[in-house]
C-alpha positions as CSV (number, residue, x, y, z in Angstrom):
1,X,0.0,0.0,0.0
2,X,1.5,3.6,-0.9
3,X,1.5,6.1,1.5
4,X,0.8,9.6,0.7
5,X,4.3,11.7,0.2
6,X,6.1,13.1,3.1
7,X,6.9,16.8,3.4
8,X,10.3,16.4,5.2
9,X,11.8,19.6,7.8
10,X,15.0,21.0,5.8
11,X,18.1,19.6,7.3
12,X,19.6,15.9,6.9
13,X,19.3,14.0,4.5
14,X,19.1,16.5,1.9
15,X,15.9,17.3,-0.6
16,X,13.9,19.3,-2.5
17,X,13.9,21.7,0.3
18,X,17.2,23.0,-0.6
19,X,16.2,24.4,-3.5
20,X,14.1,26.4,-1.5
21,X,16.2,29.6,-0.5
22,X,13.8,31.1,2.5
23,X,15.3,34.0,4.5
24,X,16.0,33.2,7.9
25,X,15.6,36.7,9.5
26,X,12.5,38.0,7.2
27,X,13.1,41.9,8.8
28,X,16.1,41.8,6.4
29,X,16.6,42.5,2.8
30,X,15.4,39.6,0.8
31,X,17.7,36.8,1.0
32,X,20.2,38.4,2.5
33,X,20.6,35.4,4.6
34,X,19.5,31.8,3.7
35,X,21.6,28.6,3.5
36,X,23.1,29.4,0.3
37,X,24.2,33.0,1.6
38,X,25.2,31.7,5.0
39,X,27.5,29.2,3.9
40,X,29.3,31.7,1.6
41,X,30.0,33.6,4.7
42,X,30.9,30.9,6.8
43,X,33.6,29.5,3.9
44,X,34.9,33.0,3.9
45,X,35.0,33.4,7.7
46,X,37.2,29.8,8.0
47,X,39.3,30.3,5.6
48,X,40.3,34.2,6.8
49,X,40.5,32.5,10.5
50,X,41.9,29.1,9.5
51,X,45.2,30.9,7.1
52,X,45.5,34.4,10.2
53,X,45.6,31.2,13.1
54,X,48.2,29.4,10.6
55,X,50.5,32.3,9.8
56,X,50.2,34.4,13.4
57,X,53.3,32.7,14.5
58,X,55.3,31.1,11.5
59,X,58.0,28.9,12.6
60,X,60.8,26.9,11.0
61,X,60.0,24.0,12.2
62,X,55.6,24.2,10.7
63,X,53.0,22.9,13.0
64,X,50.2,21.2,11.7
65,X,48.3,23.9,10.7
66,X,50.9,25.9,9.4
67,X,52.1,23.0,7.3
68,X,48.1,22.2,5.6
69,X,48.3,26.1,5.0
70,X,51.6,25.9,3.0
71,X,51.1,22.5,1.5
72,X,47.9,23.9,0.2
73,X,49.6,27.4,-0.9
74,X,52.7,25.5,-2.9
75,X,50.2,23.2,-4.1
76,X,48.5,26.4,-6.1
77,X,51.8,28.2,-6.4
78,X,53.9,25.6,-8.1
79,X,51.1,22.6,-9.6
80,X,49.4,25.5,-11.4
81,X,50.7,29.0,-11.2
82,X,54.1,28.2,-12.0
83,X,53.8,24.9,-14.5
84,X,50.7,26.6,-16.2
85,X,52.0,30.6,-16.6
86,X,55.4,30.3,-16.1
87,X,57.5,32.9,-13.9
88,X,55.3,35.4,-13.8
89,X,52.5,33.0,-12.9
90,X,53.9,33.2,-8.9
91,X,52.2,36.8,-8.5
92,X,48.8,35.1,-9.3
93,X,49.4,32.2,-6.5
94,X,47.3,34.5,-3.5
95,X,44.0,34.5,-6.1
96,X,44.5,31.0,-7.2
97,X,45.0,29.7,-3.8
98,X,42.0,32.1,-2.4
99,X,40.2,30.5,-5.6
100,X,40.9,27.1,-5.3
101,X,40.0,27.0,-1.6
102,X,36.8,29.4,-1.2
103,X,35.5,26.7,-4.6
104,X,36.2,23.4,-2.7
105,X,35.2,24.6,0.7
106,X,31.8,25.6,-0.8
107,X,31.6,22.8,-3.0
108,X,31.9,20.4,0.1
109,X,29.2,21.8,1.6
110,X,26.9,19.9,-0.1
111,X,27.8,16.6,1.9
112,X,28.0,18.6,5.0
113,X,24.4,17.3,7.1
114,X,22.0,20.5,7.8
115,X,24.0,22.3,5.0
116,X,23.7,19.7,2.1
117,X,23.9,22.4,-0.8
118,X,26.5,24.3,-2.5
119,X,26.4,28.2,-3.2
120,X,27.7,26.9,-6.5
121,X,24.5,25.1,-7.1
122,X,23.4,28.2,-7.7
123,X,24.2,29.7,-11.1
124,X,25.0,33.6,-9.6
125,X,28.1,32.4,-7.2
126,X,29.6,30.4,-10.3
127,X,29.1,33.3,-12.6
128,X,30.9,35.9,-10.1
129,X,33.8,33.7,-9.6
130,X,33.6,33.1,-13.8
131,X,33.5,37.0,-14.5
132,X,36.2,37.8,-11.8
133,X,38.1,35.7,-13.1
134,X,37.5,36.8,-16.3
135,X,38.2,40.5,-15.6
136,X,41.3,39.6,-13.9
137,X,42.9,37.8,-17.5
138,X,41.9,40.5,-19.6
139,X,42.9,43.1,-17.8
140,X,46.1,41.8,-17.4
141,X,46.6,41.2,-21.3
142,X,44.9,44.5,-22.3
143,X,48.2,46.0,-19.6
144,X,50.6,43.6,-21.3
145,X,49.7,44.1,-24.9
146,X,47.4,47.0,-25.2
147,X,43.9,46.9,-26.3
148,X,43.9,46.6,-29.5
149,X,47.2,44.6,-29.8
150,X,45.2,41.9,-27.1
151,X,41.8,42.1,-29.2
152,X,44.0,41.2,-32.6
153,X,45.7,38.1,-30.8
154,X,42.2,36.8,-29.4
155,X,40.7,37.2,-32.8
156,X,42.8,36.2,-35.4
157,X,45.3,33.6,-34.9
158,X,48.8,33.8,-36.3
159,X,49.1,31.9,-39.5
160,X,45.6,32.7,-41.0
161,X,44.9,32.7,-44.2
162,X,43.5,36.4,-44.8
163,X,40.6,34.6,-47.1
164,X,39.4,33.3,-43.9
165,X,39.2,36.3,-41.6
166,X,35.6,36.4,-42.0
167,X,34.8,33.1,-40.5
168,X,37.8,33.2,-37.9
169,X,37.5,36.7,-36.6
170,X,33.9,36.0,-35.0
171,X,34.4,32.9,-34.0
172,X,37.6,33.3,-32.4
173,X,36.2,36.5,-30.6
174,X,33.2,35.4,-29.4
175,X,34.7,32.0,-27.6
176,X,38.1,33.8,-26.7
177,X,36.5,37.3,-25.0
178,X,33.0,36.5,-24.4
179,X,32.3,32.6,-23.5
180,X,35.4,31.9,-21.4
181,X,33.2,33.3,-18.0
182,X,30.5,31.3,-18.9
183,X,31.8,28.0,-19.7
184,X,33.7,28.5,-16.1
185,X,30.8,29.4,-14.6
186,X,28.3,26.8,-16.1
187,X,30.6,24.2,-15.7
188,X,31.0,24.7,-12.0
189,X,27.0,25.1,-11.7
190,X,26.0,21.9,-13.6
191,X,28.4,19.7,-11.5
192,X,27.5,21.2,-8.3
193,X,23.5,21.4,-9.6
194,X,23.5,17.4,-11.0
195,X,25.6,16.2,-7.8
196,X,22.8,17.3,-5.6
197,X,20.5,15.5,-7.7
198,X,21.9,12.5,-7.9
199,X,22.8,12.2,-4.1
200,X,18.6,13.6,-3.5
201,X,17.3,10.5,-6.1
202,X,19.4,7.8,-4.2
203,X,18.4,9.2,-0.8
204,X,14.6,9.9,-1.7
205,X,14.4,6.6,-3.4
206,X,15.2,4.4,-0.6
207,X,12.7,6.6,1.6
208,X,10.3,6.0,-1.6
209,X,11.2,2.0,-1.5
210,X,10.2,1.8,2.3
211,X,7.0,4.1,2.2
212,X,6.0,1.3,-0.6
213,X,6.3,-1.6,1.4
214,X,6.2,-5.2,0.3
215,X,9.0,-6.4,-1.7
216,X,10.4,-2.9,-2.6
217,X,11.3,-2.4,1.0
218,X,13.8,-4.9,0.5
219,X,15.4,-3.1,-2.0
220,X,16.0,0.3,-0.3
221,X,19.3,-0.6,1.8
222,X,20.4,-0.4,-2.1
223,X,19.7,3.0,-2.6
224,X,21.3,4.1,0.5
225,X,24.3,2.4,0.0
226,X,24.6,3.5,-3.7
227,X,23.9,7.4,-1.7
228,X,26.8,6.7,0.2
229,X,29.1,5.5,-2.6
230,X,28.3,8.4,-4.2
231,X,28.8,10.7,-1.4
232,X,32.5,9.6,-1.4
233,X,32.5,10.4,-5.5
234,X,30.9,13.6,-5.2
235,X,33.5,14.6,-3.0
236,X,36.1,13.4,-5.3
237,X,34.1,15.9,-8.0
238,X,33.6,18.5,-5.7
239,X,37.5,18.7,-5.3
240,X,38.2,18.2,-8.8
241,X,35.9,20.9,-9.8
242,X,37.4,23.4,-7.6
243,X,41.3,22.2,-9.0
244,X,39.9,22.5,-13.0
245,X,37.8,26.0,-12.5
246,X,41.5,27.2,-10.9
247,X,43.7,25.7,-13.7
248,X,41.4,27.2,-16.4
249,X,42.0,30.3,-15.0
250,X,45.8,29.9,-15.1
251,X,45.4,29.0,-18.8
252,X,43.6,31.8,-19.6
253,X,46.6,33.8,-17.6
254,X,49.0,32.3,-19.5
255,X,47.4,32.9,-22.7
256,X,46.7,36.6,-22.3
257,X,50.7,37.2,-21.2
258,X,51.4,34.9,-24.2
259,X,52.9,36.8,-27.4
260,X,50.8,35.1,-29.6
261,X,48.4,32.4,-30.0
């Protein structure tokens, strides 16, 4: 016999609740603070807390904390900064190390219980981090190149035939100057977005099995194992997500320093 669905409280295990982005103090602005907002300012309040506690006495010798702090920081500075842009790439380490951890700290929050959702699950926090990103790049190739030397070399590549300038130019201008924050940002969105979906249909479908009875109860320890197996893989994502939206970046660095393409 089927029972009639169940309105869960928002909390642990996650669900369709958490799309639901209620203020929690209604006397301010609207959605000034729900769960997406709050965890934003709770990633940003660890990490300032967690990197001032590791640095306030630097030693020779790192404790624990000073040594995740710099293993994470030489990480940045010499997997991506360095091997990706080159030399110059080490002034860029603070933002892709600020980068790299604010996106995996937020991305983990969507297997944290009474979180369970990432800010990036929600296509504005992506596109901000895209756009920044994206400012960042071209200012800094407009400076090296000038803007209409760094305009020519994202629009017509060195080589090309001049009979195909119509075709290239738009083309190469379009994905080179106005796509690159999007793809970043959508990227980061639809991983973050289908994670949380996939994690909710495991979860909700075991609750579905047992509300079902009979023989379909039987199955349901199924669907919660396959929610924790992919618990452990979305974490794997969320990390990899964070490391890719960083290295991207670094490309786009390196590209925008480059003398041509």
């Amino acid at each position: 016999m089927t029972g009639a669905p169940v309105i869960r409280a928002e909390g642990f295990p996650p669900g369709i609740e958490n799309f639901n982005y209620r203020d929690w103090i209604p006397a301010l602005p609207d959605h000034f603070l729900t769960t997406i907002t709050f965890s934003v300012f709770l990633a940003v309040g660890i990490l300032i807390c967690f990197f001032l506690v590791s640095y306030r006495n630097p030693q020779l010798v790192p404790t624990k904390k000073q040594w995740i702090a710099e293993s994470i920081y030489g990480f940045v500075r010499d997997g991506i900064a360095r091997d990706i842009v080159g030399p110059e790439g080490i002034r860029f380490a603070p933002y892709f190390t600020t980068l790299f951890c604010f996106i995996a700290l937020t991305n983990v929050f969507a297997i944290v219980p009474f979180i369970q959702i990432s800010p990036n699950a929600h296509i504005a926090f992506p596109a901000v981090l895209g756009i920044l990103s994206w400012l960042i790049y071209n200012v800094v190739g407009i400076r090296k190149h000038g803007l209409w030397g760094y305009v020519k070399m994202n629009s017509v590549p060195s080589g090309t035939p001049i009979a195909l300038y119509p075709i290239i130019i738009p083309i190469e201008f379009v994905s080179n100057l106005i796509l690159r924050p999007i793809t970043l940002s959508v990227r980061l969105f639809a991983n973050m977005f289908a994670g949380h979906m996939i994690l909710l249909v495991f979860i909700l479908g075991g609750v579905a099995l047992i509300e079902a009875g009979g023989w379909f109860m039987a199955a349901s320890p199924l669907a919660f194992i396959m929610a924790i197996v992919m618990t452990f893989f979305e974490f794997f994502i969320q990390l990899l997500q964070a490391y890719v939206f960083v290295l991207l970046t670094a490309v786009y660095v390196q590209g925008s320093l480059a003398e041509e393409h």
